[in-house]
C-alpha positions in Angstrom: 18.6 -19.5 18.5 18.6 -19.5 14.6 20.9 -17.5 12.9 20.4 -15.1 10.0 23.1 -17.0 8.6 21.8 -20.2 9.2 18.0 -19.2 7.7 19.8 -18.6 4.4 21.7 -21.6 4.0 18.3 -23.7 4.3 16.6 -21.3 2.2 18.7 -20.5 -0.8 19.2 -17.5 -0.4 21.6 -14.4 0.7 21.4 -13.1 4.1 20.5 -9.8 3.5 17.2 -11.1 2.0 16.5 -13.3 4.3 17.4 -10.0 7.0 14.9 -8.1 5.1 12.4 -10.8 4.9 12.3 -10.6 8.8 12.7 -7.5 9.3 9.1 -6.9 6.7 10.7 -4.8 4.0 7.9 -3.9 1.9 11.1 -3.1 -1.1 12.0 -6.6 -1.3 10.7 -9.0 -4.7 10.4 -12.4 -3.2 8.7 -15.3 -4.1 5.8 -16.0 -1.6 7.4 -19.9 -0.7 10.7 -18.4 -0.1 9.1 -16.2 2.2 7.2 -18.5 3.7 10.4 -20.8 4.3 12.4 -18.1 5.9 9.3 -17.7 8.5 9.4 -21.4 9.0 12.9 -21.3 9.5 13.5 -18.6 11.7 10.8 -19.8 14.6 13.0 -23.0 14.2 9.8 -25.5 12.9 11.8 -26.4 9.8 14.1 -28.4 11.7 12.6 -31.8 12.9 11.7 -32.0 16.4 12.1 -28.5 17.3 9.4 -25.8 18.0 6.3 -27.6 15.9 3.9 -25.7 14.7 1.1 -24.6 16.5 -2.4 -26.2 14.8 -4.0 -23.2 13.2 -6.6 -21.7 15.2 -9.0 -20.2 12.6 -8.6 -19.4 8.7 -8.5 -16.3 7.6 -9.5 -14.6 4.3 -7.1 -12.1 3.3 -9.2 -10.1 0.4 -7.7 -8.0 -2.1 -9.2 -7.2 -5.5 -6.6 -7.8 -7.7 -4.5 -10.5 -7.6 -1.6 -11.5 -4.7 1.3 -11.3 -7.2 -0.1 -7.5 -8.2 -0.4 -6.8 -4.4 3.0 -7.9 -4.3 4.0 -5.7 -6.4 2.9 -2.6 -4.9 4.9 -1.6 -2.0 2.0 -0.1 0.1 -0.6 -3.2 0.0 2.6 -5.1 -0.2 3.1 -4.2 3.4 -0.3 -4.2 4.5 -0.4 -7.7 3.5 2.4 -8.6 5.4 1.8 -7.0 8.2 -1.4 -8.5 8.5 -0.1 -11.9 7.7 2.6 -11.6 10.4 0.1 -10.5 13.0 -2.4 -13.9 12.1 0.3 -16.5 12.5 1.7 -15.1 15.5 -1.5 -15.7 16.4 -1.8 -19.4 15.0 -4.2 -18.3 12.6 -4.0 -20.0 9.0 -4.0 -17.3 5.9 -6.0 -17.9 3.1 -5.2 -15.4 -0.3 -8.5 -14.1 -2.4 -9.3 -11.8 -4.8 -12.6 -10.8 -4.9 -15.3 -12.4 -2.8 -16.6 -16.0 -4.2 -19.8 -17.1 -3.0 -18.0 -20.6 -1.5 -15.5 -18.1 0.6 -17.8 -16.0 1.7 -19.3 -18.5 4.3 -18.8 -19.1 8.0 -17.8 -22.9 7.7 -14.9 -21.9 5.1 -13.3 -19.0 6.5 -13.7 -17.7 10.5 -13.0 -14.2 9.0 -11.7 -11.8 6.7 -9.3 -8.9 6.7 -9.7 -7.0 3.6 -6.8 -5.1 2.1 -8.9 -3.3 -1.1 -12.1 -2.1 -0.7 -15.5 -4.3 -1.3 -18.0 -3.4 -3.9 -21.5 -2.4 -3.3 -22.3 -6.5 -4.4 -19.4 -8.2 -2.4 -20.2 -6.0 0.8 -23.9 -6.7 0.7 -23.0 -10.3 0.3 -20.5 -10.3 3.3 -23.2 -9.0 5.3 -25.6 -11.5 3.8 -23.3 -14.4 5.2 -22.6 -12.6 8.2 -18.9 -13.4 8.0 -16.2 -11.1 10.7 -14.4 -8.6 9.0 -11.6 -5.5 9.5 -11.0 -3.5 6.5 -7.5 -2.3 6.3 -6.5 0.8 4.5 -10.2 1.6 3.9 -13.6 2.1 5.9 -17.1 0.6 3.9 -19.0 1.0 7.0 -18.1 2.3 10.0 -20.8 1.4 11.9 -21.1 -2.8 10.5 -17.0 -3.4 10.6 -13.9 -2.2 12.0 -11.2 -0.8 9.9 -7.9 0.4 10.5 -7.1 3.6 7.9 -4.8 6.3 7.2 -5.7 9.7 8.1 -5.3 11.8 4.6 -6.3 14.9 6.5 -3.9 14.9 9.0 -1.0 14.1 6.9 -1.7 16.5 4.3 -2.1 18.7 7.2 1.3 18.2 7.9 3.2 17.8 4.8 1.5 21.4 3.5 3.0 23.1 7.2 6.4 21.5 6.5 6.1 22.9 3.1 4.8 26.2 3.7 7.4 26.8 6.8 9.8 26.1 4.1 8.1 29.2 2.1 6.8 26.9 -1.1 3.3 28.3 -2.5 2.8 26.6 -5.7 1.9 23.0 -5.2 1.3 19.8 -7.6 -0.7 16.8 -8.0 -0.1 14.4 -10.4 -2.9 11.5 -9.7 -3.8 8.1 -11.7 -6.0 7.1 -13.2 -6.1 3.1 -13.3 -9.2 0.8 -13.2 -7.1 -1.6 -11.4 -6.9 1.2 -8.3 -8.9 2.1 -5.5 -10.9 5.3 -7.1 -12.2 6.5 -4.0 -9.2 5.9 -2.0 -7.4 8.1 -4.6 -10.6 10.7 -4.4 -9.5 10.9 -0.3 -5.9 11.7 -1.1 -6.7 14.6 -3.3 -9.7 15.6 -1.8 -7.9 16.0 1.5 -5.0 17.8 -0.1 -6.9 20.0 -2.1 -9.0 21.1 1.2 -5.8 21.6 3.1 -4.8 24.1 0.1 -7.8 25.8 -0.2 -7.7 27.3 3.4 -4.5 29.0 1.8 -4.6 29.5 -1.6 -6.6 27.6 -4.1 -4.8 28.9 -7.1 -1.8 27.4 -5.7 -2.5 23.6 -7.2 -2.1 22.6 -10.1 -3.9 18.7 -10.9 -2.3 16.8 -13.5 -4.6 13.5 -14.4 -3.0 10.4 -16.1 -4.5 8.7 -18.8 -2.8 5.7 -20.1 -2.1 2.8 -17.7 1.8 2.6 -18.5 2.7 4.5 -14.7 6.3 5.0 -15.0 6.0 7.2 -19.1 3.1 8.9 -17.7 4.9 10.3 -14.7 7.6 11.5 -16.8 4.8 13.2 -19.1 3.6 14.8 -16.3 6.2 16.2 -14.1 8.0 17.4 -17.4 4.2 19.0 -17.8 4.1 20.6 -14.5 7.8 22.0 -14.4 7.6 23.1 -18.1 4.9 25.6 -16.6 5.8 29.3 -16.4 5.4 29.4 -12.2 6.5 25.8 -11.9 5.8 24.2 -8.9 7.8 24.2 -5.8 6.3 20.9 -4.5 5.0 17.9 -6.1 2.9 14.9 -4.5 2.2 12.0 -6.9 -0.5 9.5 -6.0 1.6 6.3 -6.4 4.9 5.0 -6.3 5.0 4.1 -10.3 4.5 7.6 -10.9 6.8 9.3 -8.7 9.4 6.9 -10.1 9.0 7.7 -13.7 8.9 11.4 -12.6 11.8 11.4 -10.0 14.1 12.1 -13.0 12.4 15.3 -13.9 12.0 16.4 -10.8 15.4 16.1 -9.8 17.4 18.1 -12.4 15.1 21.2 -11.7 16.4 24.1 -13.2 18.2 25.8 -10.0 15.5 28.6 -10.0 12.9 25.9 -8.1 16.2 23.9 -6.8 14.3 23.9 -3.5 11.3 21.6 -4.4 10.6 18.3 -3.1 8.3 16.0 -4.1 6.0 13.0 -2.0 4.3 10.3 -2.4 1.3 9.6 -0.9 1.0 6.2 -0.4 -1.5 3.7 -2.2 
């Protein structure tokens, strides 16, 4: 069996990265080869005449609609990616990157499938249909009745996150959202619609929606929390659409003046 220690020394690189390359850690900045070569490594089928490589049994189209390297870079499609990469090779299946949905890829003799990790357009979906090309959506539903899709349940989690917050007696509540072209705008509408729903049964008055409005994440969530806490009834609970903005906000958030010392903030995901 092939040794963590081992998988590094062919790869170049440390074995804690090449631990966390196995083990899927969505926090990790690798390059997509190195990856790759840790993958090969580890089932053995870098070393000759050992464990060869299953022929691929299909291609499939792994759609986003901005580009792998921005994917990448955000940890929640990061790991929908991989996840869905890992469960096509172990599979035999052959990956195939896209962004967007050319008309060549969109064909039955190029691709067997796709599993889509952004949603479609009115245009692409229609043409996806057109083609009659297999898909799942992941992380968002464009039909429910033409395609599967596999999707979080905003409701239910807000459900839960607003009983954990209310059993810990918080009232005043808020949301500090994107606002991004680059982003999913109607996944983003889902996170806050379900959270303002789940508030409303309690106490509308109790939220407090800060919008950003410049594309640079990390300032405007520091503009924003600063925003919220410098209110007179901060808020005792903060959740922030994506990770860039809870990280430029975290700051803030943690050196709270001691009167609101309880708060917590979350991040829902996306």
């Amino acid at each position: 069996m092939t040794t963590i220690q081992e998988i590094a020394a062919r790869t170049g690189i440390s074995a804690s990265a090449a631990a966390q390359v196995l083990s899927y850690d969505p926090t990790l900045a690798i390059g997509e080869d190195i990856r790759r070569r840790v993958f090969e490594a580890a089932s053995g089928s870098a070393r000759s005449g050992q464990w060869p490589r299953r022929a691929p049994i299909g291609r499939i189209g792994l759609l986003g609609r901005t580009s792998r390297a921005a994917r990448q870079a955000d940890r929640w499609r990061s790991a929908l990616l991989t996840g869905v990469e890992r469960a096509c090779r172990a599979r035999g299946m052959e990956c195939v990157s896209l962004v967007g949905l050319p008309d060549k890829a969109a064909r039955p003799e190029v691709l067997d499938g796709i599993v889509a990790v952004d949603r479609l357009d009115a245009e692409e979906l229609a043409r996806l249909r057109a083609r009659g090309l297999p898909a799942v959506f992941v992380g968002a539903s464009p039909d429910d009745v033409a395609y599967d899709s596999v999707v979080i349940d905003y409701r239910e989690a807000v459900e839960r996150l607003i009983a954990h917050w209310r059993g810990r007696g918080f009232r005043r509540f808020a949301y500090i959202g994107a606002c991004d072209a680059e982003r999913d705008a109607a996944g983003q509408a889902d996170r806050f619609y379900a959270l303002r729903s789940g508030l409303g049964r309690h106490d509308a008055s109790g939220l407090q929606l800060l919008r950003a409005n410049r594309t640079e994440q990390a300032e405007e969530g520091r503009r924003l929390m600063a925003e919220a806490l410098a209110c007179r009834e901060a808020p005792a609970a903060v959740v922030v659409e994506n990770e860039e903005l809870a990280e430029g906000g975290s700051g803030d958030f943690a050196g709270v003046r001691p009167a609101h010392a309880r708060g917590c903030a979350a991040h829902l995901a996306g």
